[in-house]
C-alpha positions in Angstrom: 116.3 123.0 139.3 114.4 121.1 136.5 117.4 121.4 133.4 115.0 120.0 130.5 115.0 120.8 127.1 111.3 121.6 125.6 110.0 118.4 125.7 108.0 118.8 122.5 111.5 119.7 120.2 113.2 116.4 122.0 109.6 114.7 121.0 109.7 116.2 117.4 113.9 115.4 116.9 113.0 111.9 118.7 110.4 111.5 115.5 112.0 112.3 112.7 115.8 111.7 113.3 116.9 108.2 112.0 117.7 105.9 115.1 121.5 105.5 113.5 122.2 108.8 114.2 120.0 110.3 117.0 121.6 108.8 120.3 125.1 110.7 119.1 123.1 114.0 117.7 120.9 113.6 120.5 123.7 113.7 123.3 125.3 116.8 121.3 122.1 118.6 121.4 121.7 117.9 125.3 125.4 119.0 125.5 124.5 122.6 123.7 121.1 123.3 126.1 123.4 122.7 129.2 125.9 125.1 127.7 123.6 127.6 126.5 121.3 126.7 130.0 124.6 128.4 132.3 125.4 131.2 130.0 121.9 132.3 129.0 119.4 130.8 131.0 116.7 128.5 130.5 114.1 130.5 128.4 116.9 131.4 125.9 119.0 127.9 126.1 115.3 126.1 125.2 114.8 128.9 122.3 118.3 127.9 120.9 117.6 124.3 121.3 114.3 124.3 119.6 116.6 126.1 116.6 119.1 124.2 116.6 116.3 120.8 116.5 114.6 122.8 113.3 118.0 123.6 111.8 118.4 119.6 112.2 115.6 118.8 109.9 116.9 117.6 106.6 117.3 114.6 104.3 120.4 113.2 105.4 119.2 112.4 109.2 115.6 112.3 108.3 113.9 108.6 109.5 113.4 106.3 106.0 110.2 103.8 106.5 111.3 100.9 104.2 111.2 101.3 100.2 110.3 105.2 100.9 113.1 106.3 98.3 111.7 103.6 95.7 108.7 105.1 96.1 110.1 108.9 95.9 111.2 108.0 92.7 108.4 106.3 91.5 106.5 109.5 92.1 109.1 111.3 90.8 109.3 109.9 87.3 105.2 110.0 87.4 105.6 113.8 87.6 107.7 113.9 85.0 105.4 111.6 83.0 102.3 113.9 83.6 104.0 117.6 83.3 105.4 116.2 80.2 101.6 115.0 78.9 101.1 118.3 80.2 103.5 120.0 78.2 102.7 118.3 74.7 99.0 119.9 75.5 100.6 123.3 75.0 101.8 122.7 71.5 98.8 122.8 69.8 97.1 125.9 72.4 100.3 127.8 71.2 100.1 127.3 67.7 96.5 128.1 67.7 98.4 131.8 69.2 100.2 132.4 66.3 98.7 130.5 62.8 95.4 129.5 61.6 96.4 125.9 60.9 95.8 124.7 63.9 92.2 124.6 65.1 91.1 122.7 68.2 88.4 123.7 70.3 87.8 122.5 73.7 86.6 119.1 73.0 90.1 118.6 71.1 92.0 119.3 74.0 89.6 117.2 76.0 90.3 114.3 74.4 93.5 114.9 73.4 94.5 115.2 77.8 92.6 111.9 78.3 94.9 109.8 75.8 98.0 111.6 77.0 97.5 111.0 80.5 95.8 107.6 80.2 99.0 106.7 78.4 101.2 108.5 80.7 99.1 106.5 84.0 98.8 103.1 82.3 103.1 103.5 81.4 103.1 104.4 85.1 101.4 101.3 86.2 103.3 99.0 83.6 106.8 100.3 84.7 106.0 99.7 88.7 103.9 96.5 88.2 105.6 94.4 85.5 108.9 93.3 86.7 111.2 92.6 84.1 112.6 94.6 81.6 112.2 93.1 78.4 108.5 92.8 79.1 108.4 96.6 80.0 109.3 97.5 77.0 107.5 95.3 75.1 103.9 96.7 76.6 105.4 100.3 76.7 106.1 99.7 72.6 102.6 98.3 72.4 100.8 101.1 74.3 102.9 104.0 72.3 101.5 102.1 69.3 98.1 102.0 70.5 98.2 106.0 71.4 99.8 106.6 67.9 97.3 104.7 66.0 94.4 106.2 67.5 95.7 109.7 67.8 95.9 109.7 63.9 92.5 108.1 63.4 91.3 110.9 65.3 93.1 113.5 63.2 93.5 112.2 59.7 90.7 108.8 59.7 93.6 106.7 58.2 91.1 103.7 58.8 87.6 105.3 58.4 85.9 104.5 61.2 83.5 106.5 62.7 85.5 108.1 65.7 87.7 109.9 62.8 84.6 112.3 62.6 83.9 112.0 58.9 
């Protein structure tokens, strides 16, 4: 009598379990289809063992490739970077809701997003490719400058040129 577990749930633990812990949680799992394999059978014993395989699949056994949490947070703090470009877009549409002060159209927000999340991608690439921290902020200063100095040109003219619309 053939006593296997489905082959394609040992397969997918086999994949995704961290080679630390998957001889030990792999032995326990072949341990729990022979016990369930004499009280239940083989059809049921591989049903619970494909659960219990599924119910296995979480961060702390999960298999890292290397720098794959570095990179999680990387990602992370570029979400955060974008929703909150995103979120500084929705000041001005919700003002527009409730006062006649504020009066953009579509072009405003258009190039209103494209400095906000130029900033927000170039910050991104500044804080992963420059390495140390003094020059980070330095060219994170410089490009919060830059975005300030423009944005006002674009809203007031403080300089005059010809971008300020007037």
């Amino acid at each position: 009598m053939n006593n296997n577990p489905p082959k394609i749930m040992l397969s997918f633990f086999r994949w995704y379990c961290n080679p630390e812990y998957r001889e030990e949680i792999e032995g326990d799992l072949l341990e729990k289809y022979d016990h369930y394999s004499k009280i239940y059978g083989r059809k049921k014993a591989g049903f619970l063992f494909s659960k219990e395989v599924i119910l296995l699949f979480r961060p702390s056994i999960i298999r890292l490739k290397n720098k794959s949490i570095n990179m999680t947070l990387q990602n992370r703090r570029l979400t955060y970077i974008l929703a909150g470009a995103a979120i500084l877009l929705c000041i001005p549409f919700i003002a527009m809701k409730f006062t006649n002060e504020v009066n953009w159209n579509f072009f405003d927000f258009l190039v209103a997003g494209i400095l906000l999340f130029g900033t927000g991608l170039v910050l991104e690439i500044i804080l992963r490719r420059i390495k140390t921290k003094r020059s980070k902020i330095i060219l994170s200063v410089i490009l919060f400058l830059i975005l300030f100095l423009i944005w006002a040109e674009l809203a007031v003219g403080i300089f005059g040129s010809p971008i300020a619309g007037n």
